[in-house]
N, C-alpha and C positions, 0 to 999 in steps of 0.2 A: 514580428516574431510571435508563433504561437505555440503556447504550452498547454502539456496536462498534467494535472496534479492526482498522481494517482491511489493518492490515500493520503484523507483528510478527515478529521470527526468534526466534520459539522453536525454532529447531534448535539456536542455539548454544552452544555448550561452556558458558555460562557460568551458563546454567538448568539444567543437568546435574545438580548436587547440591541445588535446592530448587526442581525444578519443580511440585510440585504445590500449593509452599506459593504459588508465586509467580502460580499459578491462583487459590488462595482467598483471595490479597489484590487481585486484576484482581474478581474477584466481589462482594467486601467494599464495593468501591470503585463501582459500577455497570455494573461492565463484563462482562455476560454473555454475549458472543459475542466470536470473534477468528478472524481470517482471519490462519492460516502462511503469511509468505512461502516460496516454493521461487524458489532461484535459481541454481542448477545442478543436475546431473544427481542427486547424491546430496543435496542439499537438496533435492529436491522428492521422492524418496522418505521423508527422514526428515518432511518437513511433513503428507506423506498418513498418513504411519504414527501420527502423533502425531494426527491426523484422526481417526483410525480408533479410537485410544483412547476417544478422548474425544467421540461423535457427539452431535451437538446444539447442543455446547459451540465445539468448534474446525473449522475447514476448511480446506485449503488452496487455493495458487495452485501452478501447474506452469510453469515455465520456466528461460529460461538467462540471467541479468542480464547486461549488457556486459563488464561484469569478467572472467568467464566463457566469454567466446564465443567465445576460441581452440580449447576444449573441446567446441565445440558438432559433433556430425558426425552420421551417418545412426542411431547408435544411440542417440544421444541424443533427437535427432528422434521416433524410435521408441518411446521411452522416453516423450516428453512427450503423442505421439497417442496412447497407450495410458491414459496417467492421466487426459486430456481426457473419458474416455469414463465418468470414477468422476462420482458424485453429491457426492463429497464435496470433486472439486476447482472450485472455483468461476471461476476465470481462466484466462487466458492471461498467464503474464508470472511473476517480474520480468522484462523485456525493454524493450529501448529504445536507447539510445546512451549513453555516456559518454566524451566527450574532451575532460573535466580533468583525468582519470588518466590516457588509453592503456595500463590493463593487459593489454587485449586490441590489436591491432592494428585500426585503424579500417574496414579492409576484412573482418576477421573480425567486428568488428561487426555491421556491415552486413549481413552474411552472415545471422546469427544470429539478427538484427531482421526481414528478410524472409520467412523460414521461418518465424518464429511468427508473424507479420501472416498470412499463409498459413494457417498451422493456424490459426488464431482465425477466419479467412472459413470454415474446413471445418467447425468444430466452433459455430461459433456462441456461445462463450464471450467475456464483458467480457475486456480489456484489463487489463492490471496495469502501469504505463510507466514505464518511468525516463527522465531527460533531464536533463543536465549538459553545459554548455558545447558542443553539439551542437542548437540550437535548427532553424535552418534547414534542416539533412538530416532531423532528425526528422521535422519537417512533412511534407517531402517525400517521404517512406517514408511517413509516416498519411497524406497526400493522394492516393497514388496507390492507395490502397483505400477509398480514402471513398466511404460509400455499400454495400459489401461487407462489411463487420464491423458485430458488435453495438457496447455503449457500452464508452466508454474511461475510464480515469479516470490523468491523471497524478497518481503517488502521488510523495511529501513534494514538495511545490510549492515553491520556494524563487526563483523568478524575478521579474523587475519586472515592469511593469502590462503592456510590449507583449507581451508573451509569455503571462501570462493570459490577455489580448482574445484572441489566436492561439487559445487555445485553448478559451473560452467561445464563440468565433465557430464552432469548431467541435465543438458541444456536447459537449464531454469535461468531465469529473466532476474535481475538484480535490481531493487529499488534503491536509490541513494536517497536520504534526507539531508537535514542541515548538522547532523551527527560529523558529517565530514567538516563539518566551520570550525570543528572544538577541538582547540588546540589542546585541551588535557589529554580527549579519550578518543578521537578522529583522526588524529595528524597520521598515522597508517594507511587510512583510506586515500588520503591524495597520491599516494602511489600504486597504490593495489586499482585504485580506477580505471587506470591508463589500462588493466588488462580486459575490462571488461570489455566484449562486444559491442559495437556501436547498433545494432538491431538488438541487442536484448540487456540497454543499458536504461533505466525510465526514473524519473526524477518524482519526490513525493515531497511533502513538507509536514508529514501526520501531525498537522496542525489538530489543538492548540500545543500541541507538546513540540520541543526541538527548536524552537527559536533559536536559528543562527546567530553564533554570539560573536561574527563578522560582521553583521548588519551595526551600519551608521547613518541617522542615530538611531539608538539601541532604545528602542519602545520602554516607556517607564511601566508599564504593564504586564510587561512582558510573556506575553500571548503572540503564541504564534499563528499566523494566519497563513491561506492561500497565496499574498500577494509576493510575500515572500521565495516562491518557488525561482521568479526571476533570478534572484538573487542568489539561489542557491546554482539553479543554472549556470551559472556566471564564474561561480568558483571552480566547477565543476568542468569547466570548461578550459579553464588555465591550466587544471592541475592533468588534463588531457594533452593541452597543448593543443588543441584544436580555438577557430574562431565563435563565439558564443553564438552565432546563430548558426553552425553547423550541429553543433552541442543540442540545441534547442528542437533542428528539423528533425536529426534523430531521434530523439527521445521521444518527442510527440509521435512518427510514426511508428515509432514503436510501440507505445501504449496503443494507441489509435487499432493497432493489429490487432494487438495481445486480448485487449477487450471488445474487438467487435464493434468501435465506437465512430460510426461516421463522421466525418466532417461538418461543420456547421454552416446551416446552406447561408447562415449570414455574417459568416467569418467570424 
């Protein structure tokens, strides 16, 4: 079985002191490919550089997530059209809206979200999306380039059914995380799964956040990592009703697509 994890923050501090082990347990486990999220300015040089490490193995995405977008200005812009141009960065984004938090101002949002909508029509690179609590303006920022951008994919999907249809009606790619193991705030999603597409269904772990709190046993650290995507796979796969390595082939060729990311000539 092989998988891809297609959005993961291994930039963060908390991989610092066993990143390589925490590779050769993502590998142990099926996961031989992984897309770094970049979601500010110096997150998306630390995701290209850890790309650059590791070719074959890791990629990034280049952007500025909503959290972020008070930050966002013309050097940054600068910064994200310049990495657009690497082999190794596969997206545009984290980018999108967020106003559950408001740690950016919503018009700095806005802001932030239309400049990479923009570089993603220049540069012809997939989508990386965020969307929280911001349903409707999102739409209306992807609707007003629809038709102009490559494929999109909202990553960790965590919405009810109308907000799927919104966005399988508008052929965007759905990331599932370990959001679906949590029986508080996920038990929706094992049903709402079964409608997505099996070409534009892709499996992420946005590790270290989202540790499946189905996983046994249940990490006393409770850091989520890459190797866990298996795992989520797995769930993901019941709550389909499909066998977990049909689960598996799909999603990997789907990402594999979505991001232009070849096979690994040593499996």
């Amino acid at each position: 079985m092989q998988l891809v994890d297609i959005g993961a923050n291994l930039t963060h501090e908390s991989f610092r002191h066993d990143f390589d082990a925490v590779l050769a347990r993502a590998r142990a486990h099926g996961i031989n490919q992984l897309v770094v999220t970049g979601a500010s300015a110096q997150g998306t040089r630390d995701a290209l550089a850890l790309a650059l490490a590791h070719p074959s193995v890791l990629y990034a995405t280049a952007g500025v997530h909503p959290h972020h977008a008070s930050d966002f200005d013309a050097e940054t812009e600068a910064l994200l059209r310049e990495y657009q141009a690497r082999p190794e960065v596969v997206a545009v984004g984290e980018t999108g809206l967020d106003f559950h938090r408001n740690f950016s101002p919503r018009e700095a949002q806005l802001f932030a979200f239309e400049r990479q909508l923009q570089l993603a029509m220049e540069c012809g690179k997939p989508l990386f999306l965020h969307q929280r609590d911001a349903h409707m303006d999102f739409l209306a920022c992807m609707d007003s380039v629809r038709g102009r951008i490559g494929p999109a994919v909202v990553h960790c999907f965590t919405g009810e059914r109308s907000e799927l249809f919104d966005y399988l009606d508008r052929d965007f790619h759905i990331g599932i995380t370990g959001w679906i193991c949590d029986e508080r705030r996920g038990a929706h999603l094992r049903e709402l799964v079964k409608s997505i597409p099996a070409d534009r269904l892709m499996l992420e772990t946005d590790a270290p956040y989202l540790l499946p709190r189905t996983v046994k046993p249940m990490p006393s650290h409770r850091r989520n990592e890459p190797m866990y995507l298996a795992h989520i796979c797995e769930e993901v796969a019941r709550d389909r009703g499909e066998d977990v390595a049909v689960t598996a082939a799909n999603s990997t060729a789907a990402a594999r697509h979505f991001f232009k990311i070849p096979e690994r000539s040593d499996g």
